[in-house]
N, C-alpha and C positions, 0 to 999 in steps of 0.2 A: 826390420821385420814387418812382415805384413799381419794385420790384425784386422779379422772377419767378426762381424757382429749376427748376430741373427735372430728371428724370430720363427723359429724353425718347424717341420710340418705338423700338421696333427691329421690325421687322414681319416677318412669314415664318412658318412653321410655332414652333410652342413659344413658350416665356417667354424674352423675353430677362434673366438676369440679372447685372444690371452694378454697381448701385448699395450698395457695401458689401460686394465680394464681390471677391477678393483674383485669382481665376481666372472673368473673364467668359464666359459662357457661355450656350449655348440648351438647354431642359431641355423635358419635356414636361408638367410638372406644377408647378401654381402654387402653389409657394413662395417668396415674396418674402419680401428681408431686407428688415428694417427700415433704411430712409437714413441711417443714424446721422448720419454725417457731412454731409450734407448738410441733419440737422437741427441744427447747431451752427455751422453755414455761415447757415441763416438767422437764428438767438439772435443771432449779431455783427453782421448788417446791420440787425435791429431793434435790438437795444442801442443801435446809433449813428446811432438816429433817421429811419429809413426805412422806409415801408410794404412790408412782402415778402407774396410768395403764395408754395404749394405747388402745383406739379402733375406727378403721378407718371403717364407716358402709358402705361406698365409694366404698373402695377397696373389702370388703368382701361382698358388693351389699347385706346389711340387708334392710329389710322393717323395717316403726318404731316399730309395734309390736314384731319383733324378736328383733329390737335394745335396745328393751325397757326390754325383757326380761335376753337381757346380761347382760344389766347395774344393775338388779335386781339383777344378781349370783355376781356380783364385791363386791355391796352394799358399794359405797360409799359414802361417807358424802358430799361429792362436787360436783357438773359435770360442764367441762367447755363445751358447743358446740361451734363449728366455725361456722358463719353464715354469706350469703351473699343477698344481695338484691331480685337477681331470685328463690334462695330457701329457702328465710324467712318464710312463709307459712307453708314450711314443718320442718321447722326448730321448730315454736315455737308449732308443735304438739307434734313433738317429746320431747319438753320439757310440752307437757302434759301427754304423757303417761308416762312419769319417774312419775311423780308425781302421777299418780293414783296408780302407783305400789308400790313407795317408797313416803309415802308425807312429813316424815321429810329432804328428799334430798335438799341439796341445788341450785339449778339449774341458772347457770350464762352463759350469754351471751358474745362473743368478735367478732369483725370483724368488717368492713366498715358499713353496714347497721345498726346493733344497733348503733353506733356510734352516727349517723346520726340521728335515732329516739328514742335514748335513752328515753328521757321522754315518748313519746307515747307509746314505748311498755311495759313499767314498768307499766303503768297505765292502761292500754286495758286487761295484761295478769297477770292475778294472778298466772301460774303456772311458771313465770318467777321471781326470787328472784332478780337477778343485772345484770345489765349491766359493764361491765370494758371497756372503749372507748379510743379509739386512742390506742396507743401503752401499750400493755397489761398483759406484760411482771412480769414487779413489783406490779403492780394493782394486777392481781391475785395471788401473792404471797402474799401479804398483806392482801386478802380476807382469804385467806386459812388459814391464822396465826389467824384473827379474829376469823373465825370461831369455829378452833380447842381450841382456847382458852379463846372464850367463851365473847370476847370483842365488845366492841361499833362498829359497820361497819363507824359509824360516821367519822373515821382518815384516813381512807381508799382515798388517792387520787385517782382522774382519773373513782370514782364509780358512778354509778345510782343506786340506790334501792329502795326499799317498807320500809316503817317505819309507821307498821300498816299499814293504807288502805292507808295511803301519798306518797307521792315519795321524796327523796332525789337526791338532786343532789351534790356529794361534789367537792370540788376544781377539776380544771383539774391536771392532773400530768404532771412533767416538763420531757419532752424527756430524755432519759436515754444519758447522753453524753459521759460517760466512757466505750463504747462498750467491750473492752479486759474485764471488767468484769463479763457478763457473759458467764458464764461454758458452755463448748464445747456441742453439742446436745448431747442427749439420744439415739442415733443410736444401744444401745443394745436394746431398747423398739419402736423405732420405724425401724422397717427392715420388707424388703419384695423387692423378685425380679419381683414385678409387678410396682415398683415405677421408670416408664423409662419413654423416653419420646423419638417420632420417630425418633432424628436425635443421639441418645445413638447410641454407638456400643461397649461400654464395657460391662464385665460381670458381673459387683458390682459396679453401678454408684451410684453417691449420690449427693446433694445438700451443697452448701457452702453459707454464705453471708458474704462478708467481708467489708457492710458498709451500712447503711440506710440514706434513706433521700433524697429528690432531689430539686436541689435551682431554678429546672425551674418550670414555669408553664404552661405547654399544656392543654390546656381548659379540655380536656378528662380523663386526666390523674387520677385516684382512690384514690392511696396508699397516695400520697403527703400530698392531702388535706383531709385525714380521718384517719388517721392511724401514718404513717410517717415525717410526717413533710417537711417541702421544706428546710431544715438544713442539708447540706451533713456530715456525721457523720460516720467518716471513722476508721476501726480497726487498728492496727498497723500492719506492716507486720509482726513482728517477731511471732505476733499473731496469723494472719491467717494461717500462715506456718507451726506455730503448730496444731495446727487444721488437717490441712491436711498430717501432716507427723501421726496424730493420727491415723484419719479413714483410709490411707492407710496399716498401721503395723498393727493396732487392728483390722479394719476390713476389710481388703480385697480389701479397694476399690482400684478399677484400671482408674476409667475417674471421672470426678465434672465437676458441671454444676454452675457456679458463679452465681446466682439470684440475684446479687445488679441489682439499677436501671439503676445503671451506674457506671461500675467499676472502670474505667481508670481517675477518676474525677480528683484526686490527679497525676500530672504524677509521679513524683517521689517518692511517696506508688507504685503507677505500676510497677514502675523497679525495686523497692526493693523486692518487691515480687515475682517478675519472677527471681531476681538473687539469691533468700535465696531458692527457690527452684531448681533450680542448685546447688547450693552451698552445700546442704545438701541431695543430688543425690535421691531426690523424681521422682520417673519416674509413670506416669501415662498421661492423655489425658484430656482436657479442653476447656468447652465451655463459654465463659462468652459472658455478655449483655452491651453493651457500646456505646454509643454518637460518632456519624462521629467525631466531633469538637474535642472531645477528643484524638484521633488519630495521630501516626506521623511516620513514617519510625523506627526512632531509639526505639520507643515502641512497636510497630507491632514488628520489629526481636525479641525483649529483651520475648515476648508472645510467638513468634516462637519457639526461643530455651527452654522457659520452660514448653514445651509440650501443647500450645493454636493450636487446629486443626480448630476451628469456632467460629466465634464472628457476633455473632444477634444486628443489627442495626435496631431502628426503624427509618425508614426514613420519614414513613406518605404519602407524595404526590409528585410529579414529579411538580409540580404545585405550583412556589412561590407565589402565591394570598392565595392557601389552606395552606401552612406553615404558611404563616402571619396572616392570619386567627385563625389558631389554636397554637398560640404564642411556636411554635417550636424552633425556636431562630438559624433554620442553614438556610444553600441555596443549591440548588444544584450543584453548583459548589463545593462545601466542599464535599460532599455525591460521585460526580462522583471521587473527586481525593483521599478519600479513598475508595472507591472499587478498584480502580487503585494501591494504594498501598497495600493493602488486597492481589490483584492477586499477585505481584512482590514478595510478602515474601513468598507467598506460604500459605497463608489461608483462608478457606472456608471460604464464607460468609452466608448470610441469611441477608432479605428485608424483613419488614414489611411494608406492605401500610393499610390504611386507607380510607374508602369512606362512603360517608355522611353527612360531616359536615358542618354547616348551611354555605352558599357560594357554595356549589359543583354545578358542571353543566355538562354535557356529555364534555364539551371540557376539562373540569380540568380531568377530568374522561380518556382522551384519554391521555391528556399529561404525566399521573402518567403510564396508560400501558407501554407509548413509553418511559418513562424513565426509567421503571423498565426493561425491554431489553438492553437499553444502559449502564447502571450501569453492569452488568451482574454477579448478582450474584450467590451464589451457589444455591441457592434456595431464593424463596419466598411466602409470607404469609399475601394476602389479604384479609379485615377484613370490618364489617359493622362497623358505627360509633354508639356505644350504650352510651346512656347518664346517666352515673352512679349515683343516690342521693351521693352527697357532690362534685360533681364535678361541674366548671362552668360551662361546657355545658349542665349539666341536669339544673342546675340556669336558662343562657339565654335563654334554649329553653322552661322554662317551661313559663317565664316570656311573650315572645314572639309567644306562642300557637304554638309552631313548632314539643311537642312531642305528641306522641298517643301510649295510652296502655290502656290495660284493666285491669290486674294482676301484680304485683309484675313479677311473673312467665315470664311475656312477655321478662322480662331482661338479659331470658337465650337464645332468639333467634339469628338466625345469620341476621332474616328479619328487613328490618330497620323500624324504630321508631321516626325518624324525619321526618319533612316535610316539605318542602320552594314551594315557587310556582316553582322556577328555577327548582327545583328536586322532584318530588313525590315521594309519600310513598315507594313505591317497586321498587324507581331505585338504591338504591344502594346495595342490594341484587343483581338486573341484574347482575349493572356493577362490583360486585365482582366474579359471575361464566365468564361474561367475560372477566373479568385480568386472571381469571386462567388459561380460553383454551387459549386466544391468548400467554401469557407469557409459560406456559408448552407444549402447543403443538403447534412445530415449530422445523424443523428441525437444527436450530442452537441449540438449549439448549438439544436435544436432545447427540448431537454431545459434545459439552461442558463438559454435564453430562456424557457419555461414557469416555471421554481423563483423568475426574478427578477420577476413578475406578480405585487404584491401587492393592487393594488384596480383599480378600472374607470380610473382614469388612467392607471395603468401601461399599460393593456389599447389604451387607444385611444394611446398612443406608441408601442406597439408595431406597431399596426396601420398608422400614419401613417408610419414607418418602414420597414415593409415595402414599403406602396405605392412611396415613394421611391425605395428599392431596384431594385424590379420597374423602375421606369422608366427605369431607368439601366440596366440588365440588358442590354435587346435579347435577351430570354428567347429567344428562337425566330431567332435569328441563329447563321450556322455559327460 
């Protein structure tokens, strides 16, 4: 049996990006992450003996009647789509035109929002056969087994489906905890040099994850509480190094971009990793995603010497009431004395902020600006607070009448969607175009950013990040 994966259309003005991407969203400029996970989705259903496709309707920008027509030339017996909250809508059309075209297809859903309403949409949409919820991995490998062989979907852990006009729901599945087993992605099926992302400045970059799971709870946070679990669930080094000593020899890559939640959780996985790639003279360039807390001089060097150029901290707010608020678990005093260490070893950083979240006020709003200056990092990336279904803060604010939408759709905006008396609807939309001018236009970061330009790669990351930027900006919005 053939088995089709996909990352299926979302159509309207911008990109939609879904696929690998913690905060789904429409942007206007085409940077697409690489599917990670849904290139490790398909490694398990070939390892266990089934022809799979890729089609990303994303990156080739299909509408669903052209998306609907590919899937018709594949003809396969399965289709997985990846779907998320803001483009559930167009998601579950597209799992009706499959179905007018192909109606013995099996059409199955994965991602954070079915998750979430597993039973409702099994029961609303008859052209959806199951949902696979939470971690999706072996669920749909054990659909695909069913299917092909003609068995009970009944044994199927972690499923939702139709049984007759009924819905099932069977057991949950238990988190996968032996990560080294499964097989390295499918990077022969999934490849394309449109899968970058603005602060790339290789020529064959690719996506890594070398651990799932995160044991905090920040009220906002998606993956944790729908998908991944709050169980940090870590690969072994010798593992992930293979891994990347693969996609460098076999394919080409020259820079990875770490996607855990947070890499550096384990320190010593951290070192062991940074010194098996020395050790085994892998030279390429890396970005990974990591927790200030997690952080320490003798880690930062051990990142340095094995080729770590930038590491992405969400820091949230400048503002310990908005940390404690949104159960972040640091202070800023941890946050300023690694960026301080960050600068001394010599690696770029990246800031994330936050604004939004039910307690904001203009003055927590000011203190995140002036912190995000003080901190001085290599860039930064302020963001509305959207309240994702399965997270606490879609919970408390729906509990407490704080959020407003009209559409599913609404979930792809960058306008905000909560509301407190303290903060109206469209202040933290403001106050995120101004973090951007007052933090980016200002002649120290200008300055800053020129001194850290050492050759024409530097020059075109910079430049690719600015774009970025701008387009997130709404430059000429009051």
């Amino acid at each position: 049996m053939k088995v089709l994966i996909t990352n299926p259309p979302w159509p309207g003005e911008g990109f939609g990006a879904r696929s690998d991407v913690r905060w789904p969203h429409k942007r206007s400029d085409k940077f697409i992450e690489y599917p990670i996970y849904l290139a490790y989705l398909m490694a398990i259903v070939r390892d266990s003996g089934y022809e799979v496709e890729f089609l990303d309707a994303i990156l080739e920008e299909l509408g669903i009647e052209e998306f609907a027509r590919r899937v018709e030339k594949i003809a396969p017996g399965l289709v997985v789509l990846e779907c998320s909250t803001p483009s559930i809508e167009y998601d579950l059309q597209s799992a009706s035109a499959l179905k007018r075209r192909l109606p013995a297809l099996k059409t199955v859903l994965v991602g954070s929002h079915p998750t979430v309403y597993h039973r409702e949409i099994i029961t609303e949409n008859p052209d959806v056969d199951a949902v696979c919820r939470g971690e999706f991995d072996y669920t749909v490998r054990d659909l695909v087994r069913a299917v092909a062989g003609g068995s009970s979907w009944a044994e199927v852990a972690g499923l939702t489906w139709r049984d007759g006009a009924g819905v099932r729901v069977n057991p949950d599945r238990p988190l996968i905890e032996d990560l080294d087993r499964i097989p390295f992605p499918a990077r022969d099926l999934v490849s394309s040099p449109f899968y970058r992302q603005g602060t790339f400045r290789g020529k064959r970059p690719t996506t890594v994850v070398t651990s799932r799971g995160c044991p905090f709870h920040c009220t906002y946070c998606l993956w944790p509480s729908t998908l991944y679990g709050h169980k940090f669930r870590p690969r072994s080094a010798a593992n992930v190094v293979d891994e990347l000593a693969e996609a460098i020899t076999r394919y080409g890559v020259d820079e990875v971009y770490f996607d855990d939640d947070s890499m550096a959780l384990d320190r010593e996985r951290m070192l062991e990793i940074c010194r098996l790639i020395v050790e085994r003279g892998l030279k390429f360039e890396w970005i990974s995603q990591c927790r200030v807390d997690s952080m320490d001089e003798e880690v930062l060097r051990a990142m340095k010497r094995a080729g770590c150029r930038y590491i992405r901290f969400g820091v949230e707010s400048g503002s310990p009431k908005m940390l404690k608020l949104m159960k972040k678990g640091i202070t800023t005093e941890r946050v300023l004395e690694t960026f301080r260490l960050a600068r001394k070893v010599g690696i770029r950083t990246q800031a994330f902020f936050l604004f939004g979240i039910p307690g904001e006020t203009w003055e927590t709003v000011r203190e995140t600006i002036e912190f995000a200056k003080r901190i001085r990092p290599g860039s930064a990336q302020f963001a509305v607070a959207i309240p994702h279904p399965g997270t606490e803060l879609f919970r408390t604010a729906t509990e407490q009448g704080q959020i407003h939408y009209k559409k599913w759709e609404d979930f792809s905006s960058c306008r905000g969607m909560l509301e407190t008396p303290e903060f109206p609807l469209a202040a933290a939309e403001k106050a995120r175009i101004r973090a951007y001018r007052k933090f980016y236009f200002r002649p120290a970061y200008f300055f800053q950013t020129a001194l850290s330009i050492n050759n024409w790669a530097d020059f075109k990351s910079v430049l690719a990040s600015a774009r970025s930027i701008v387009s997130r900006l709404g430059f000429f919005s009051s």
